[in-house]
C-alpha positions as CSV (number, residue, x, y, z in Angstrom):
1,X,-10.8,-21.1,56.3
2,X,-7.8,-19.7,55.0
3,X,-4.8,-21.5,53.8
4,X,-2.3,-23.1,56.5
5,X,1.3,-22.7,56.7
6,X,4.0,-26.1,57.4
7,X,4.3,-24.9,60.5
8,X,0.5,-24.9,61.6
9,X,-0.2,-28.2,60.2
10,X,3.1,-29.5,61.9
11,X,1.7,-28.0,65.1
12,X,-1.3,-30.1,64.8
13,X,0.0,-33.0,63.3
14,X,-0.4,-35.6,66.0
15,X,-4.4,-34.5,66.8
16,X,-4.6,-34.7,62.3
17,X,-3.2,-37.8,62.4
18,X,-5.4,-39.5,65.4
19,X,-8.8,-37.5,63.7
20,X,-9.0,-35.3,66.8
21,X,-9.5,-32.0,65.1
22,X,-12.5,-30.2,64.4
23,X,-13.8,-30.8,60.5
24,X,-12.7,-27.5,59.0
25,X,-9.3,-27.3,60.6
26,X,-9.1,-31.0,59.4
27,X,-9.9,-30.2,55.9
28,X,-7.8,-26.9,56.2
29,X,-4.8,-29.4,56.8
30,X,-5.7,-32.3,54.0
31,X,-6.1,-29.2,51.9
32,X,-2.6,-28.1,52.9
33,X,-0.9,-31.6,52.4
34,X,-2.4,-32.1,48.8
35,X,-0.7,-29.7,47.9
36,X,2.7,-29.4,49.5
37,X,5.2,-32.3,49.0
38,X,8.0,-31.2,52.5
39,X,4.3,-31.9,54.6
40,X,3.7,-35.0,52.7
41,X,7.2,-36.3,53.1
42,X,7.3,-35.3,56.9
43,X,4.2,-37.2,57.2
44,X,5.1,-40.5,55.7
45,X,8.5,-40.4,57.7
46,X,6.3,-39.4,61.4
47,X,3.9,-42.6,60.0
48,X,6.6,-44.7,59.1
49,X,8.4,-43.6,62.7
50,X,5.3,-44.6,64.4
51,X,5.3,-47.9,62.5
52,X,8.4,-49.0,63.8
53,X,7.0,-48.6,67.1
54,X,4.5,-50.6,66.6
55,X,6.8,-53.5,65.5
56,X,8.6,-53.0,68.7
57,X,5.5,-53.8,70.9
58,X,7.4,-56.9,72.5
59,X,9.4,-54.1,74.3
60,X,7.8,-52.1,76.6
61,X,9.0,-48.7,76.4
62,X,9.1,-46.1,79.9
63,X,5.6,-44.8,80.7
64,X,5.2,-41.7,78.1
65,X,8.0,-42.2,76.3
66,X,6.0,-42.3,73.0
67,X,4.4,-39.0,73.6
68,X,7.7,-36.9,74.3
69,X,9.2,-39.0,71.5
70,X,6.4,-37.7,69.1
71,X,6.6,-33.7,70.5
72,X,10.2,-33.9,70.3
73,X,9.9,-35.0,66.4
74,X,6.9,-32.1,66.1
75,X,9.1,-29.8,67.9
76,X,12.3,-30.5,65.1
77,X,10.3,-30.6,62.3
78,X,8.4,-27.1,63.1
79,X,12.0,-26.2,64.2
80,X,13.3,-26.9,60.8
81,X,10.6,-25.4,58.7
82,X,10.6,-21.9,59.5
83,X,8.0,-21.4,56.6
């Protein structure tokens, strides 16, 4: 498979993170992240982001918030890569 750009792997990042994807595009993306430190950082911040969600579990947030919460990050960070 040939080599990804930030803005695929941001594209994906939510299916990468939850193991949805196929194997190669997977590996495609680890192979990506190894090797670029803006995809690791956005990655640690969207797991950190998620986190703190988590910790917040004694409030129940509106029905889907977390998923237009999560495409709205997606959405800024593709936004701001432009690579």
């Amino acid at each position: 498979m040939r080599s990804l750009t930030c803005k695929e792997v941001l594209q994906h990042l939510v299916e990468y993170l939850e193991n949805e994807l196929t194997p190669e595009l997977h590996q495609a993306i680890q192979g990506h992240i190894e090797k670029c430190p803006f995809c690791q950082r956005l990655i640690e911040s969207y797991k950190r982001t998620i986190a703190l969600f988590q910790k917040a579990n004694h409030i129940e947030p509106p029905e889907g918030s977390k998923e237009r919460v999560k495409k709205k990050i997606i959405a800024q960070m593709v936004k701001q890569t432009d690579v």
